[in-house]
C-alpha positions, 0 to 999 in steps of 0.5 A: 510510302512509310514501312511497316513495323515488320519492315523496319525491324530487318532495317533497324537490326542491320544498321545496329549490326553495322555499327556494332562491328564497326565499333569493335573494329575501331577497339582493334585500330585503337590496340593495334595503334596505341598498345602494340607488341612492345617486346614485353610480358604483360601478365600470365593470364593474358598469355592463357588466353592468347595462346588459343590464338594458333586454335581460334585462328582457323575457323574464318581460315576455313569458312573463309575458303568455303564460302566462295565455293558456295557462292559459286555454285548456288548460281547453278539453280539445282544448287541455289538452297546453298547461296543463303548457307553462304550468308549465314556461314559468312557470319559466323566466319566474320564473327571468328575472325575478329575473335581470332584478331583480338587474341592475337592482338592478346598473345602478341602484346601480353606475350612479349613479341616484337619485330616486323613479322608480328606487327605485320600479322597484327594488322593483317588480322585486323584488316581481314576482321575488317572486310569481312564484316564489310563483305558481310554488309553489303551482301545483306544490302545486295550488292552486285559488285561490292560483295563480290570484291570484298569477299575476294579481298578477304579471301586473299587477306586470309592467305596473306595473313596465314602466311605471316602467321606461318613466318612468325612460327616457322620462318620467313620460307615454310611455305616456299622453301619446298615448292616446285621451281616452276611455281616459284618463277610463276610468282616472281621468287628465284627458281632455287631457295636462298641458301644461308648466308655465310658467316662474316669474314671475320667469324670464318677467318678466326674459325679457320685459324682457330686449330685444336685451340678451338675448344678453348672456351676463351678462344675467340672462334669458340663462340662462332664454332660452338656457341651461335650454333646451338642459338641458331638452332633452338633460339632464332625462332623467337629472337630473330630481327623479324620476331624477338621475343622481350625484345631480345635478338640472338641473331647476331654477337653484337644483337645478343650483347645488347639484351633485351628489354630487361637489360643484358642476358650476358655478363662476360666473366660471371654466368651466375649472373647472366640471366640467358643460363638462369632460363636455360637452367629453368624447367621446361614449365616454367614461363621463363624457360629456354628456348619456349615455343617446341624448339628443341631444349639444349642438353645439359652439356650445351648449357655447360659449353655455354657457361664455359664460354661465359665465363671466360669472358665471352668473346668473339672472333 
């Protein structure tokens, strides 16, 4: 029996919307997988529009922790005018969520970041834009059993995803570092965060025989004393092993000597040269400036500390 106009007309839009959001999730694999987060800047306008990305970013994070809760309860027959509610607001969330996917893809790549936290936010992103149009398929198509797994996939790759993106402002431990002891053994973690590890035994021997000649800037132990803690403070957030910004990591002496993408930022002997005091010098407006992203800016006498220790040949115990 063939189907009427009005029949084929719900059918024809659901197959247009299927395919139009599977093409554009085939545009998100192509960026992810051709143009990643390179650790280099690509142009102030694609950093404009990336930075809506932390705004964009909790709309599906909150419809996404809605729908489920409706979709529960419009099971309850009092309450079953909120399961149709549920469809509508899955799309907007779906809709949002590659919105919030392909600025984030924006910020990352045009912003210069690079590391294991950014790519790994990166494809949660786009696996969560993923499922949750798949989510949204099937429950057009009124799945019984695929609906529901894929609405709780997407659930579980929001928080996932959130919690990278979490990592990559605030560090690895934002979410767990304050959490009860018990609920720490409950999801497999230690009962006690990890404390920071010690400085290598070479830094602490060289500190520990440093003396009053520590405020030496040509003193070996000046850097371990002086120096890498003003980095750790106001620099890390962006030059970590898991996130460094222009591919510069600061982590580390021997990280921070090697540069970044454009070449070193420390020229032992010569600050004027050195392209780390240039940005830290720079105004806080500045794109260029040091440290970006809300880290606490270094005063003009930690700035100078640091020319000092350039200048006199930046070594390290």
């Amino acid at each position: 029996m063939s189907q009427s106009p009005g029949e084929k007309r719900p059918s024809l839009l659901r197959a247009a919307t299927a395919l139009a959001a599977f093409g554009l999730w085939l545009g998100l694999l192509f960026l992810a997988l051709r143009l990643p987060p390179d650790g280099r800047e690509h142009g102030n306008l694609g950093q404009f529009v990336g930075r809506l990305h932390p705004l964009l970013v909790h709309g599906p994070v909150a419809l996404l922790a809605l729908i489920p809760l409706m979709e529960l309860a419009g099971l309850i027959p009092r309450w079953s005018h909120l399961r149709p509610a549920a469809g509508w607001i899955l799309a907007v969330a779906a809709v949002a969520a590659y919105v919030a996917a392909y600025d984030g893809w924006l910020l990352a790549w045009s912003g210069g970041f690079r590391g294991h936290d950014v790519t790994r936010h990166m494809w949660g992103g786009v696996w969560l834009a993923g499922v949750c149009a798949a989510a949204l398929w099937t429950r057009s198509l009124g799945s019984r059993l695929a609906y529901p797994v894929l609405l709780a996939g997407a659930f579980g790759l929001m928080v996932w995803t959130g919690h990278g993106g979490g990592a990559i402002s605030h560090g690895d431990d934002f979410l767990t570092e304050k959490m009860p002891a018990r609920l720490r053994v409950w999801i497999g973690l230690s009962a006690q965060p990890a404390k920071p590890a010690a400085p290598p035994p070479s830094v602490s021997v060289a500190a520990a025989k440093a003396g009053p000649g520590s405020a030496d800037p040509g003193n070996p132990a000046y850097y371990a004393l002086h120096v890498a803690p003003l980095f750790a403070r106001s620099c890390l957030s962006c030059h970590r092993p898991e996130k460094h910004k222009g591919g510069l990591r600061m982590d580390t002496y021997a990280q921070l000597m090697l540069g970044g993408e454009d070449g070193p930022v420390v020229v032992p002997g010569n600050p004027k040269s050195s392209d780390i005091i240039r940005r830290l010098l720079l105004p806080p407006g500045d794109d260029d400036s040091m440290p970006s992203d809300g880290d606490k800016p270094l005063t003009p006498e930690e700035v100078q500390m640091i020319e000092h220790w350039i200048a006199a040949g930046a070594k390290s115990g």
